[in-house]
C-alpha positions in Angstrom: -16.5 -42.4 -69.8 -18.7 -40.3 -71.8 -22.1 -41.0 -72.3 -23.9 -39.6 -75.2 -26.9 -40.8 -75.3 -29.1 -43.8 -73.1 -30.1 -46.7 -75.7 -29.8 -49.6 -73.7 -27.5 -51.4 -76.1 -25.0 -48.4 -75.8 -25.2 -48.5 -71.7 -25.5 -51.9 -71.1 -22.4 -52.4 -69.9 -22.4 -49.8 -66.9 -23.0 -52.1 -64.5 -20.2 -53.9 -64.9 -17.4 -50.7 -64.2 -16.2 -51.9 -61.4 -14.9 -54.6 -63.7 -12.5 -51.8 -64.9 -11.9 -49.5 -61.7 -14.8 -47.6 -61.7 -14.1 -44.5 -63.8 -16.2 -41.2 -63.6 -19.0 -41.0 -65.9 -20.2 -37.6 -67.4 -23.6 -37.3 -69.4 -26.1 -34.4 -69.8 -28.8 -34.4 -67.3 -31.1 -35.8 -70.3 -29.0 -38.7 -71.3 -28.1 -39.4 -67.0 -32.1 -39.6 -66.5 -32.8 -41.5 -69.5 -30.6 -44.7 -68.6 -32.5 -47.5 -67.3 -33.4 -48.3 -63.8 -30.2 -49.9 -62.4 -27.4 -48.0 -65.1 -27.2 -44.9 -63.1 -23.4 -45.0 -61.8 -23.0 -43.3 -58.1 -19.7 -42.0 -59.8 -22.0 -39.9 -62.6 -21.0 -36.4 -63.3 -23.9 -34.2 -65.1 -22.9 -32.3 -68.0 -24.5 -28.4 -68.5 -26.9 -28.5 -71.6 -25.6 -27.1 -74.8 -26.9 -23.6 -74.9 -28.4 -22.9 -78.6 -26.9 -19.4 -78.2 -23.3 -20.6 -78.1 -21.3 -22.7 -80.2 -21.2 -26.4 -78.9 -17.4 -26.9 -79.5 -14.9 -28.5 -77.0 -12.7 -24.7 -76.6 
């Protein structure tokens, strides 16, 4: 699961993953601090920041 951004009604559902096996998460270190108290999965993985001085596609 990708997370692109922490608005509550976007997130809301991340504490029920184990619902669906409990797959990795991966969100910038903005968006992972930004959840709520509670939404941070233990199974997080913290995306680098897009650097401005490189392109921000997928290569």
């Amino acid at each position: 699961m990708i997370l692109s951004h922490a608005h509550v009604d976007h997130v809301g559902a991340l504490d029920r993953l184990n619902e669906i096996g409990m797959p990795p998460v991966y969100a910038s270190a903005r968006t992972f601090h930004g959840l709520p108290d509670g939404y941070r999965p233990k199974n997080a993985h913290i995306l680098p920041e897009p650097n401005a001085e490189k392109p921000t596609c997928w290569a």
